[in-house]
C-alpha positions in Angstrom: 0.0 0.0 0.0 1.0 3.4 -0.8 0.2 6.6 1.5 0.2 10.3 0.5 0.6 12.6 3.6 -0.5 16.8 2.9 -1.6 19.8 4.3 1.8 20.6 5.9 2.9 24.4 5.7 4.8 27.1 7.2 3.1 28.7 9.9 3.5 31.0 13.2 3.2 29.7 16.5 -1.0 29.6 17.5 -2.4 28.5 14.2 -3.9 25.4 13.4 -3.2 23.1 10.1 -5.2 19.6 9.4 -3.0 17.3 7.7 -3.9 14.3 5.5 -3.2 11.2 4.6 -4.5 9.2 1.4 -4.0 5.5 1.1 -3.9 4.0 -1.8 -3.4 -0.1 -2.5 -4.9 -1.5 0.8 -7.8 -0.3 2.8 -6.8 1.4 6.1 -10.0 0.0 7.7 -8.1 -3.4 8.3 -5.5 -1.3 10.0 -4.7 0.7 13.5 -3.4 3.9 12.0 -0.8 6.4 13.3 1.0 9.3 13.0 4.6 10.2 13.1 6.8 13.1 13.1 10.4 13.4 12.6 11.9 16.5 13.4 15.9 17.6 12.3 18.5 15.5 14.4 15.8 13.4 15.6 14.9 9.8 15.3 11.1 9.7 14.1 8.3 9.2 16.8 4.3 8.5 17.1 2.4 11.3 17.5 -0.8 10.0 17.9 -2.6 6.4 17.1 -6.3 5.7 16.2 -7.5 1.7 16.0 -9.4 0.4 12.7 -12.9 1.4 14.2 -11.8 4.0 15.8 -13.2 3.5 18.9 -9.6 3.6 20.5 -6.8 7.1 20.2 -4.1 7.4 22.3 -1.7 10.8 22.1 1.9 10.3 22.6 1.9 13.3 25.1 -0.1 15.5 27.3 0.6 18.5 25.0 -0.8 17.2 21.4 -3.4 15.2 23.3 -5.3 18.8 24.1 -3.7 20.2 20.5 -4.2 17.9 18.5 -6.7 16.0 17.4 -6.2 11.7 14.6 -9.6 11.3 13.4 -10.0 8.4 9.9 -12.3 8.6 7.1 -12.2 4.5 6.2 -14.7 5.6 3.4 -12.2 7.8 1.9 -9.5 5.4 2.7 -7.9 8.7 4.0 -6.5 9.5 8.1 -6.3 13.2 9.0 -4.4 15.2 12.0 -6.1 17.9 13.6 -3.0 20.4 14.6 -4.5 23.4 17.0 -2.3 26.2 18.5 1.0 25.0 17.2 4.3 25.2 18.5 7.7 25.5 17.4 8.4 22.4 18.6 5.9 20.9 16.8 8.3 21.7 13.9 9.0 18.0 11.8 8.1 16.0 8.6 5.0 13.9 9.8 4.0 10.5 8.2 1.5 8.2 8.5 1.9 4.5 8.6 0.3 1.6 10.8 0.8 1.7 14.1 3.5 -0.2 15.1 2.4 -1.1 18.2 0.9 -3.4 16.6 2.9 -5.1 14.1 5.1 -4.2 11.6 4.6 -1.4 9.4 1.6 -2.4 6.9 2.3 0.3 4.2 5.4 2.5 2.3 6.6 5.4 3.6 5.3 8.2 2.0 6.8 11.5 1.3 6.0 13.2 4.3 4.5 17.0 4.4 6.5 19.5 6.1 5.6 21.1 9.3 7.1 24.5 10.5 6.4 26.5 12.9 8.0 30.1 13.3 7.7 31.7 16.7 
């Protein structure tokens, strides 16, 4: 399967951006889906994680669980990220994939969209 993350941008600090996330190949309704960010120097990390129904999310941290907000669209085979009041350090490439917390990873890597943040 093939995934095609967007809506990235360059922002300042306080606005909000929804990104996006179109599969293509498999159906992420057989899936727990996730997003990741990796930001310069660092090793990438899970943001947030939604299960197949999605019945079950899970935040990776106190700060995007009340910024942020994973919500999927199995219909439109497509997983979104609600980003509110953004912070510098919210600055990375994010990615979706599977959530790896439960397996291996069940699609490519796509090209990432670009987050940044300017204070």
């Amino acid at each position: 399967g093939q995934l095609d993350e967007s809506g990235g941008g360059l922002v300042q600090a306080g606005s909000s951006l929804r990104l996006s996330c179109a599969a293509s190949g498999r159906n992420i309704s057989d899936y727990n889906m996730a997003w990741y960010r990796q930001a310069p120097g660092k090793e990438r990390e899970i943001v947030a994680s939604i299960s197949w129904s999605g019945a079950n999310i899970n935040y990776a941290t106190y700060s995007v669980k009340h910024r942020f907000t994973i919500i999927r669209d199995n219909a439109k085979n497509t997983l979104y990220l609600r980003m509110n009041s953004l912070e510098p350090e919210d600055t990375a490439m994010y990615y979706c994939n599977s959530d790896y917390h439960h397996g291996p990873y069940c699609f490519s890597w796509g090209p990432g969209t670009q987050v940044t943040v300017s204070s």
